[in-house]
C-alpha positions as a Markdown table, in Angstrom:
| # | Residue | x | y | z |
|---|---|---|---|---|
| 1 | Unk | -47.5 | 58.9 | 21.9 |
| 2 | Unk | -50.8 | 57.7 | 24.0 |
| 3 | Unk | -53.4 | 55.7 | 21.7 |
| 4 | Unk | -55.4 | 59.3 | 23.0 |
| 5 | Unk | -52.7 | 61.6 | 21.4 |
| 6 | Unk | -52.7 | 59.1 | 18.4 |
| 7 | Unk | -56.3 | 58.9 | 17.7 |
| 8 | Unk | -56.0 | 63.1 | 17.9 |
| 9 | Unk | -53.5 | 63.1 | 15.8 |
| 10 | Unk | -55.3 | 60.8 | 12.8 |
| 11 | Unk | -58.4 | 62.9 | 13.3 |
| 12 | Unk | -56.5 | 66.2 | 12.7 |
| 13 | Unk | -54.8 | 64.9 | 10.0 |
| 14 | Unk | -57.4 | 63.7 | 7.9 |
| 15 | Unk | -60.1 | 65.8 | 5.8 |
| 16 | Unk | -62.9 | 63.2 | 4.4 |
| 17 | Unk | -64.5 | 61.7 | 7.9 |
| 18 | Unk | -66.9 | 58.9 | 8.8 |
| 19 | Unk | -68.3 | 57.8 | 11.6 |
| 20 | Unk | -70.0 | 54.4 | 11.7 |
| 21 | Unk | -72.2 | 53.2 | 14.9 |
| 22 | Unk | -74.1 | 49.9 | 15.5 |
| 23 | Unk | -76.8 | 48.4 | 13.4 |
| 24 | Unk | -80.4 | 49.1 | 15.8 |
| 25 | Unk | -79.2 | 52.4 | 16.8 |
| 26 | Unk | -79.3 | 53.3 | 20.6 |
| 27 | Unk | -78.8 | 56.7 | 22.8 |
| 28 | Unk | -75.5 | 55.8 | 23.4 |
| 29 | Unk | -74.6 | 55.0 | 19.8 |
| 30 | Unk | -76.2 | 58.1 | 18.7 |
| 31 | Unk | -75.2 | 60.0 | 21.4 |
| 32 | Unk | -71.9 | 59.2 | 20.8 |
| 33 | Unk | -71.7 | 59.4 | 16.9 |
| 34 | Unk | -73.3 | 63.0 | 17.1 |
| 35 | Unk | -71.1 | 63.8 | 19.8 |
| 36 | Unk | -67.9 | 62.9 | 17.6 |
| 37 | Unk | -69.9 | 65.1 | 14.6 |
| 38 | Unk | -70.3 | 68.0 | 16.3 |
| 39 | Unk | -66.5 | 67.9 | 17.4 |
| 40 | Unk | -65.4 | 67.4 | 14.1 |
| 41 | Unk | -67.6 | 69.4 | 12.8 |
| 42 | Unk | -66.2 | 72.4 | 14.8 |
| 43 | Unk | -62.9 | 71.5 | 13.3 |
| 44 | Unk | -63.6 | 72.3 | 9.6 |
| 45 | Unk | -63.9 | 69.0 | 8.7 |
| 46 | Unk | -65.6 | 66.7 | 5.9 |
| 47 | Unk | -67.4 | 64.7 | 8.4 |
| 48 | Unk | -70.3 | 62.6 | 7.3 |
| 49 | Unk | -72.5 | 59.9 | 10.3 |
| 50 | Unk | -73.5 | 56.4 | 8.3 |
| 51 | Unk | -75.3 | 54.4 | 10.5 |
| 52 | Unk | -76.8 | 50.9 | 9.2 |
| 53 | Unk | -80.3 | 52.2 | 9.9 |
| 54 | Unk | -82.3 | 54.8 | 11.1 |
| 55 | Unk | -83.1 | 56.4 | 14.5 |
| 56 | Unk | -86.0 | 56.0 | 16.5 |
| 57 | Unk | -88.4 | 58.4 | 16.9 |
| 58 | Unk | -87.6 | 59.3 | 20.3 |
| 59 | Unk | -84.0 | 59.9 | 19.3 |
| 60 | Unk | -84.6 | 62.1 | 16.2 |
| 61 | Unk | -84.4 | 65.0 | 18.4 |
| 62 | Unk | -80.6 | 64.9 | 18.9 |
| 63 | Unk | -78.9 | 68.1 | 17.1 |
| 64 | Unk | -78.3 | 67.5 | 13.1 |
| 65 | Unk | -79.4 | 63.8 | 13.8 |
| 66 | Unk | -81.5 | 64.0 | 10.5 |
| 67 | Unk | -77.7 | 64.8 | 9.0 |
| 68 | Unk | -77.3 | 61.0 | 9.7 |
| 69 | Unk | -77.2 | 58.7 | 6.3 |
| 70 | Unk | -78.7 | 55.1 | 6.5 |
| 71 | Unk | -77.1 | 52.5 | 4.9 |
| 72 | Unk | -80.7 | 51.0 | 4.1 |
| 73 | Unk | -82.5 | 53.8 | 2.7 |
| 74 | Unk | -79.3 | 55.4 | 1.2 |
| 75 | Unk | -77.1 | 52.6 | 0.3 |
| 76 | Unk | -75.0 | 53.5 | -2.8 |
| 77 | Unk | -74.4 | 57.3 | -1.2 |
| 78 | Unk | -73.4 | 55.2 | 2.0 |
| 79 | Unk | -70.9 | 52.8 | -0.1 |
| 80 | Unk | -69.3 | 56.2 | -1.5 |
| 81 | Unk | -68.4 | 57.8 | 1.8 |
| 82 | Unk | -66.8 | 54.6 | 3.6 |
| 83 | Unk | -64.9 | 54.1 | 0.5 |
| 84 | Unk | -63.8 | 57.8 | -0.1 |
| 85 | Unk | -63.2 | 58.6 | 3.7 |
| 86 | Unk | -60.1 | 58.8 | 5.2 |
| 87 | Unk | -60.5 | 58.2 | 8.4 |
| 88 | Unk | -63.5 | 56.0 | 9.7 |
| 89 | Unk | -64.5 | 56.3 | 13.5 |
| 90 | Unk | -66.4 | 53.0 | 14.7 |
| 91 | Unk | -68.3 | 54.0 | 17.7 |
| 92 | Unk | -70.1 | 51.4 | 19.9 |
| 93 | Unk | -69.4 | 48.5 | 18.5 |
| 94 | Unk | -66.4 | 46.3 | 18.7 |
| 95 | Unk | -66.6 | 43.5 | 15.8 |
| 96 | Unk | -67.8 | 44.8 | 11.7 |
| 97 | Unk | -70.2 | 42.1 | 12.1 |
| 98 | Unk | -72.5 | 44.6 | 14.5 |
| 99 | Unk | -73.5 | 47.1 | 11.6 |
| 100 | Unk | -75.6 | 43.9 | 10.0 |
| 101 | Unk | -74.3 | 41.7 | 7.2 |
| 102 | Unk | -75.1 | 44.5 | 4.5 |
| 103 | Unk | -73.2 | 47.3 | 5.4 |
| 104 | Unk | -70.1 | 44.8 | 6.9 |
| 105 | Unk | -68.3 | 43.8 | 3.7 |
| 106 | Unk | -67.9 | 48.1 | 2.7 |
| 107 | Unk | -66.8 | 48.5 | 6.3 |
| 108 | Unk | -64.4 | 46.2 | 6.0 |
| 109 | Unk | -63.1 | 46.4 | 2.3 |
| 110 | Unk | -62.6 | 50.8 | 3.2 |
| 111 | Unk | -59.4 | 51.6 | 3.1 |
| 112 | Unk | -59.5 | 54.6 | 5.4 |
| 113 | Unk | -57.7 | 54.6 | 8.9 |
| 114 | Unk | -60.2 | 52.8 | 11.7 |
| 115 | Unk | -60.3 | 53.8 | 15.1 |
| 116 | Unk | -62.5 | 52.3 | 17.4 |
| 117 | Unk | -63.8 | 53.8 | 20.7 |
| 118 | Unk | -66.4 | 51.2 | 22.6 |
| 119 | Unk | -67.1 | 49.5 | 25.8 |
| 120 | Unk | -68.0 | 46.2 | 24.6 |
| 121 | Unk | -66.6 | 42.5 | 25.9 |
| 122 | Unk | -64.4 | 40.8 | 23.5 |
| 123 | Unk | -62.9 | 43.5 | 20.7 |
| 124 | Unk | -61.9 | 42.3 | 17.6 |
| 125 | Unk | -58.5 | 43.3 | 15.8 |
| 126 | Unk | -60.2 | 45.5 | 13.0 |
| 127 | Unk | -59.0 | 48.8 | 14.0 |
| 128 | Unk | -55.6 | 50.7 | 13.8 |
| 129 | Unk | -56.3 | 52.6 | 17.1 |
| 130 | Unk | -58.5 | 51.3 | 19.7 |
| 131 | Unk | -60.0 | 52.8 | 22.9 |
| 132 | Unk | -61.9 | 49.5 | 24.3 |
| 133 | Unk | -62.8 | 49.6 | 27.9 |
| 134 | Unk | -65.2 | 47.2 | 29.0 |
| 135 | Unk | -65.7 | 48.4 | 32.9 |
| 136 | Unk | -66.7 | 51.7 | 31.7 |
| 137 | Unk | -70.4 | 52.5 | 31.3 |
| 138 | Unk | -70.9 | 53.8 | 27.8 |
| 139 | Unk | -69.0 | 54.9 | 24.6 |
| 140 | Unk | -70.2 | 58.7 | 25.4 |
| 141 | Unk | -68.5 | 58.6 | 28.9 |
| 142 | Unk | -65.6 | 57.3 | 26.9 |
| 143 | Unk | -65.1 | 59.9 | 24.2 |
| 144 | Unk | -65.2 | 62.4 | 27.1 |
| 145 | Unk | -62.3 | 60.7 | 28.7 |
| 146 | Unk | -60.8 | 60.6 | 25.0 |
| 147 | Unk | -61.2 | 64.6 | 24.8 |
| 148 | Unk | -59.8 | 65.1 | 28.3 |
| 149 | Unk | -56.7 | 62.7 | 27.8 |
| 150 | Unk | -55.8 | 64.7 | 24.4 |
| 151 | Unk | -56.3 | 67.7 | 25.9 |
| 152 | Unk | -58.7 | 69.3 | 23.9 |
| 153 | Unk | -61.5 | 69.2 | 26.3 |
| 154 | Unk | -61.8 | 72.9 | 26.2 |
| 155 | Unk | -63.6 | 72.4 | 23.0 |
| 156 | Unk | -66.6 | 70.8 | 25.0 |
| 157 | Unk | -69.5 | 73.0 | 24.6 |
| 158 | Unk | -73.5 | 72.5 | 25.2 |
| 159 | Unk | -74.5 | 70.7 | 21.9 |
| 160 | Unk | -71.8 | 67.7 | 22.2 |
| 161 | Unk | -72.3 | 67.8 | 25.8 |
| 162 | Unk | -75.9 | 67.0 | 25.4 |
| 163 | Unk | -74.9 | 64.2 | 23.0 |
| 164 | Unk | -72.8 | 62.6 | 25.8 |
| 165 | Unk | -75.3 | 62.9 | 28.1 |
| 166 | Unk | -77.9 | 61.4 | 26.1 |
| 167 | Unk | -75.3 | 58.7 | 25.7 |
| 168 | Unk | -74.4 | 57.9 | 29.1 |
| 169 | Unk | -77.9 | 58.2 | 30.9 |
| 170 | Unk | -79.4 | 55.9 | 28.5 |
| 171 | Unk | -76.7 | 53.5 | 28.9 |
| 172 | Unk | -76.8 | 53.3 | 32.4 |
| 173 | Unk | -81.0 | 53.5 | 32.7 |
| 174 | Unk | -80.5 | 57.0 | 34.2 |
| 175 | Unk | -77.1 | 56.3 | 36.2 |
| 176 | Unk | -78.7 | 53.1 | 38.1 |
| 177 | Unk | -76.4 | 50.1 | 37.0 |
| 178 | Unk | -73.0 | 49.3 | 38.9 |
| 179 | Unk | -71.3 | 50.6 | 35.9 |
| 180 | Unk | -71.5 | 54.3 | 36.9 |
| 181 | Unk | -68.8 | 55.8 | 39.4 |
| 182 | Unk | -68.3 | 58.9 | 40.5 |
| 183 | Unk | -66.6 | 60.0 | 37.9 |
| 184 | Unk | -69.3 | 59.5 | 35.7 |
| 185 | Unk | -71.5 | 62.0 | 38.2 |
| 186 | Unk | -68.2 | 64.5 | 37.9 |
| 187 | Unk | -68.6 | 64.4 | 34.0 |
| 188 | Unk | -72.3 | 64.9 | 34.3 |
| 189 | Unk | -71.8 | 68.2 | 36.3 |
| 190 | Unk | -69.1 | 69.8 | 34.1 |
| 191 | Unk | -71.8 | 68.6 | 31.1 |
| 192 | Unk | -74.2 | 70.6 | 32.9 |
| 193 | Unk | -71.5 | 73.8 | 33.8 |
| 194 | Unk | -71.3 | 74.1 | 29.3 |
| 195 | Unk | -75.2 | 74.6 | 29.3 |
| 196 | Unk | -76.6 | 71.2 | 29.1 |
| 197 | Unk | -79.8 | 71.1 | 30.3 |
| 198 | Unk | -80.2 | 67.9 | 31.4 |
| 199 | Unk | -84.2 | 67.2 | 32.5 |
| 200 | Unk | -84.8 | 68.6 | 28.6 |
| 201 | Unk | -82.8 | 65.3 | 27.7 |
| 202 | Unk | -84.6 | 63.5 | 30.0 |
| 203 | Unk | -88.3 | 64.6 | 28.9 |
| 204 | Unk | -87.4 | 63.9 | 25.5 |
| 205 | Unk | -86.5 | 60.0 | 25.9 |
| 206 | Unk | -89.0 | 59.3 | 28.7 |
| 207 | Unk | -91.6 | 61.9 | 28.3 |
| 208 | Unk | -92.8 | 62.1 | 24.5 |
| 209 | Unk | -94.8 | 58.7 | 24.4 |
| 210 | Unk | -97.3 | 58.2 | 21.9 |
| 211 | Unk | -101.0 | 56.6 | 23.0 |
| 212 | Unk | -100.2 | 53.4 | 20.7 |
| 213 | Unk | -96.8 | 53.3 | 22.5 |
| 214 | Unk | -98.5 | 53.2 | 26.1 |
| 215 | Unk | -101.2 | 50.6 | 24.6 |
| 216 | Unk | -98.9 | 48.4 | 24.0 |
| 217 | Unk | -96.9 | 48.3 | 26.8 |
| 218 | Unk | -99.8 | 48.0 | 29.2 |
| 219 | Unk | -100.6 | 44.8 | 27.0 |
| 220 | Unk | -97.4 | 43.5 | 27.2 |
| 221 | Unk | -97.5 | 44.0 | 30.9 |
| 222 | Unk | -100.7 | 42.9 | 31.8 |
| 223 | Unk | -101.3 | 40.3 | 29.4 |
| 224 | Unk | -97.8 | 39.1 | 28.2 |
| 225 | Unk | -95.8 | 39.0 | 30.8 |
| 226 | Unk | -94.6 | 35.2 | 32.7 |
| 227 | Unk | -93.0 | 35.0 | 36.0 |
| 228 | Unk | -91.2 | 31.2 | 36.3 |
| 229 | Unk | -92.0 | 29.4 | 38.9 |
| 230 | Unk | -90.1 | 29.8 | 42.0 |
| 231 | Unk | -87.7 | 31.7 | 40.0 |
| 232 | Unk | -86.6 | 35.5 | 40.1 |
| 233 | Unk | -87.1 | 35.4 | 36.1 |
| 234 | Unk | -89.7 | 36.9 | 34.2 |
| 235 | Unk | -90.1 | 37.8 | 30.5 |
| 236 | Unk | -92.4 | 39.5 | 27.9 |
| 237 | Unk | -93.3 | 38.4 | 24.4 |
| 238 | Unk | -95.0 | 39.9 | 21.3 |
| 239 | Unk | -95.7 | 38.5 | 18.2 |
| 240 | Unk | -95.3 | 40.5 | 14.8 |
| 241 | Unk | -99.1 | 40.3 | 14.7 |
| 242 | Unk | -99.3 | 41.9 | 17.9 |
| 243 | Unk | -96.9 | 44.7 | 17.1 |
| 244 | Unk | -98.9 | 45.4 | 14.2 |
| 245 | Unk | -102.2 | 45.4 | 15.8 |
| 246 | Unk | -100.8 | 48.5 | 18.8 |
| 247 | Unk | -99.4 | 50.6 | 15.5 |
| 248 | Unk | -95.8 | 49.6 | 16.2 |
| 249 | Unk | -93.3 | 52.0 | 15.1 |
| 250 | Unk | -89.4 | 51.5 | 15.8 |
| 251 | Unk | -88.5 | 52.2 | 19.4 |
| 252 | Unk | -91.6 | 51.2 | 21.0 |
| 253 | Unk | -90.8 | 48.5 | 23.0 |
| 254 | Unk | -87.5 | 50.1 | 24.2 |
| 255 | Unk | -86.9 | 50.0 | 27.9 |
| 256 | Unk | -89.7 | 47.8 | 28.1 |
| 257 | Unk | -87.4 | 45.3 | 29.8 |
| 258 | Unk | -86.4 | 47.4 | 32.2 |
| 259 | Unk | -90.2 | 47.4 | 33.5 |
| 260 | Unk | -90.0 | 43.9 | 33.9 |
| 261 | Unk | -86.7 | 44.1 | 35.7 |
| 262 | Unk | -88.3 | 46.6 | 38.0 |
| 263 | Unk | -90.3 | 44.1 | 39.5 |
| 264 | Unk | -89.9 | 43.2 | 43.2 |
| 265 | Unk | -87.8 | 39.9 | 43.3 |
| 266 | Unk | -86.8 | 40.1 | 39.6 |
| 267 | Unk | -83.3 | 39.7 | 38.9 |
| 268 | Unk | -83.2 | 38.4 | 35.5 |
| 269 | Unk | -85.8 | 39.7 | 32.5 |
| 270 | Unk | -85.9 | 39.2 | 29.0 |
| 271 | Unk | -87.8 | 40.6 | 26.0 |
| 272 | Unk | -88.8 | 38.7 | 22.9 |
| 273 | Unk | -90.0 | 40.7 | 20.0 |
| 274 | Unk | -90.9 | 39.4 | 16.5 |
| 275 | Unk | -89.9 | 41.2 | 13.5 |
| 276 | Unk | -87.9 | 41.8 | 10.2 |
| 277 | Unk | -88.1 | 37.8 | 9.9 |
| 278 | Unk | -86.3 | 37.2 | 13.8 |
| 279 | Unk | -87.1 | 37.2 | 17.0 |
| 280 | Unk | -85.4 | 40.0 | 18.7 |
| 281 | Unk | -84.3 | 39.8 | 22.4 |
| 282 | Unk | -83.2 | 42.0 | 25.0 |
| 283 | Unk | -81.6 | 40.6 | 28.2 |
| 284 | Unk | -81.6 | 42.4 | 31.6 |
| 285 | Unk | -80.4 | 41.2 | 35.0 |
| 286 | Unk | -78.9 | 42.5 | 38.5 |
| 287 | Unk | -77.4 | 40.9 | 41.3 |
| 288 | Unk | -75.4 | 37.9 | 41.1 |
| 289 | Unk | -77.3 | 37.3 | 37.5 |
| 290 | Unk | -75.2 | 37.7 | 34.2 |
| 291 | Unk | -77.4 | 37.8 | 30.9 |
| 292 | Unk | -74.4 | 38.4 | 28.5 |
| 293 | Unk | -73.2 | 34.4 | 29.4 |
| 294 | Unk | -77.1 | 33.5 | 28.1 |
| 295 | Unk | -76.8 | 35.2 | 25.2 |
| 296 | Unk | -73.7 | 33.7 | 24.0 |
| 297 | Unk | -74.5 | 30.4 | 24.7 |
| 298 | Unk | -78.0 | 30.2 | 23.0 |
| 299 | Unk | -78.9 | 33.4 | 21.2 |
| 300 | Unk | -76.2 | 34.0 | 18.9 |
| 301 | Unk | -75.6 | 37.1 | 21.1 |
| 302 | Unk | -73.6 | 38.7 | 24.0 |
| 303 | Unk | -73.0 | 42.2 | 25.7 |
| 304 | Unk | -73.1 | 43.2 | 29.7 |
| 305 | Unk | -73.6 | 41.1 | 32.3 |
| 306 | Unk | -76.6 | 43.1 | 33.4 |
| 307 | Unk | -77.7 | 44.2 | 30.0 |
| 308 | Unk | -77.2 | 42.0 | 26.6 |
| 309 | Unk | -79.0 | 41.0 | 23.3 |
| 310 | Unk | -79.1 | 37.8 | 21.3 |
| 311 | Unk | -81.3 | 36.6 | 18.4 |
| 312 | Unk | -83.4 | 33.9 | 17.1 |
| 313 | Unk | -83.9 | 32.7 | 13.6 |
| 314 | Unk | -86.7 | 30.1 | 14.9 |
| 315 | Unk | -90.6 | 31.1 | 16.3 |
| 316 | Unk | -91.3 | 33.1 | 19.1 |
| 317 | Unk | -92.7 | 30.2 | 20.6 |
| 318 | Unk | -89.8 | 27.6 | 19.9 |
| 319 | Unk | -87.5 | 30.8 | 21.4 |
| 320 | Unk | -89.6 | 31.3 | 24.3 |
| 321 | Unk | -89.1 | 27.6 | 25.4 |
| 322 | Unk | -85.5 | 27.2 | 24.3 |
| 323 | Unk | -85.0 | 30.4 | 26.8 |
| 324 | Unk | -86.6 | 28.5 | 29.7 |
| 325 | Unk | -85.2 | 25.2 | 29.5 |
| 326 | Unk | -81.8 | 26.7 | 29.0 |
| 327 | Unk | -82.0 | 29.2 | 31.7 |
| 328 | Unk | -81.4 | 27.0 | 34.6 |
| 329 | Unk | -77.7 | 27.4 | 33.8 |
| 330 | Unk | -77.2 | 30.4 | 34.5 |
| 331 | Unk | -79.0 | 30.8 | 37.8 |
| 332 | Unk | -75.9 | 31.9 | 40.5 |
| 333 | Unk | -75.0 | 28.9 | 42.8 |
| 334 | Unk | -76.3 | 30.3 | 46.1 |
């Protein structure tokens, strides 16, 4: 039996569901999870999402995505359905660590069947079934390619279809990065032949902005951001204090990276942001530049090699330096 027909087989089985994303929740981890919910869901089953933490606003949107229970705000009803559930689907993440100390010990201590679907670099051994492909360009595109090896792909209809297209165009910043192939474009149409309407998807994530939100990044742009010297490199950083003063609210900064990566001769850009005691970072990069090395080495991180995240425990200033003295080493040998 294929690991597919395998993971079909313990889903069909089992009553009492969970599925489990990432800690920080993203379009593809949500896109993903909901995706999985809806299928299951169809099914007849007991199937309950616990993600470490809540959803951006911009993502709140997604079908039954206020159906989601956070392990912050709803921890003991969160401990209860890891440790009653049968079967627990870890989607987007490859190593218990990623749903944040907190939640990781009642991951790990569940005794429910784990199956893991992801696209992450370096998998760990927690899981009894494991799809874990690291070429391919988001979790979403990979629980299509689940439904189509199982066979059951005829059950794809317009509301998980929009969940695996919210996953895959945010994972690839709107099918730009070399991870997308044409299969991923050939999966995008069928989404689209079920009923997904895809520019609704897209006006939701790009096009719902608040004025605080735009504030902020035009003063991150125009007054935070540092191009190194005679370098392709450029980065961005904002203080708690300066969150607080634009009105943050969770998701505000997100593709703010990519801006910076969108500037002409930028190859490598990184984001600092200072909150929840850390400093959290977001790498970015193209060409010959891998950010997922960086992160490893010095930021207690990892990921892509064109898009990564890492963290600091230190101040935004001390991280700042530590990420320019340190970046020399990963410039490509030309």
């Amino acid at each position: 039996m294929s690991e597919a027909q395998s993971i079909l087989s313990a889903l069909q089985i089992a009553n009492r569901i969970v599925v489990v994303a990432h800690k920080s929740p993203d379009g593809d981890s949500i896109g993903s999870s909901m995706a999985m919910y809806h299928l299951l869901k169809k099914w007849g089953k007991d199937v309950r999402v616990v993600h470490p933490d809540a959803a951006p606003e911009y993502l709140q949107w997604v079908p039954d995505q206020s159906t989601i229970v956070a392990f912050d705000e709803n921890t003991e009803e969160s401990k209860k359905l890891l440790a009653d559930a049968e079967v627990i689907c870890c989607l987007d993440f490859n190593e218990p660590s990623r749903v944040g100390k907190d939640m990781q010990p009642f991951l790990e201590q569940a005794s429910a069947v784990k199956i893991m679907i992801d696209h992450h670099l370096n998998p760990s051994d927690f899981c009894q079934f494991r799809i874990s492909e690291t070429s391919a360009c988001s979790t979403a595109q990979l629980l299509y390619e689940w439904m189509e090896e199982a066979g059951i792909l005829s059950e794809l209809d317009a509301m998980i279809g929009a969940c695996i297209y919210l996953g895959i165009m945010t994972d690839t910043g709107s099918f730009r990065f070399p991870s997308v192939t044409p299969y991923t474009h050939r999966i995008l149409a069928h989404l689209m032949e079920v009923g997904v309407v895809h520019y609704q998807i897209h006006e939701q994530i790009y096009d719902t902005n608040t004025i605080d939100r735009i504030r902020l990044r035009g003063y991150a742009l125009s007054e935070k951001l540092v191009c190194l010297d005679g370098l392709p490199i450029a980065y961005i950083s904002l203080s708690a204090e300066e969150l607080e003063r634009f009105h943050y609210r969770k998701g505000d900064t997100e593709g703010l990276v990519n801006q910076v990566l969108g500037i002409q001769g930028i190859q490598m850009a990184a984001l600092f942001v200072e909150k929840d005691g850390a400093i959290k970072i977001s790498f970015r990069s193209k060409g010959n530049f891998k950010v997922n090395e960086l992160a490893g080495a010095h930021f207690e991180g990892g990921g892509h090699g064109y898009a990564a995240g890492g963290i600091s425990f230190t101040t935004l200033k001390e991280t700042t330096e530590k990420f320019v003295t340190n970046v020399h080493e990963f410039i490509p040998v030309a």
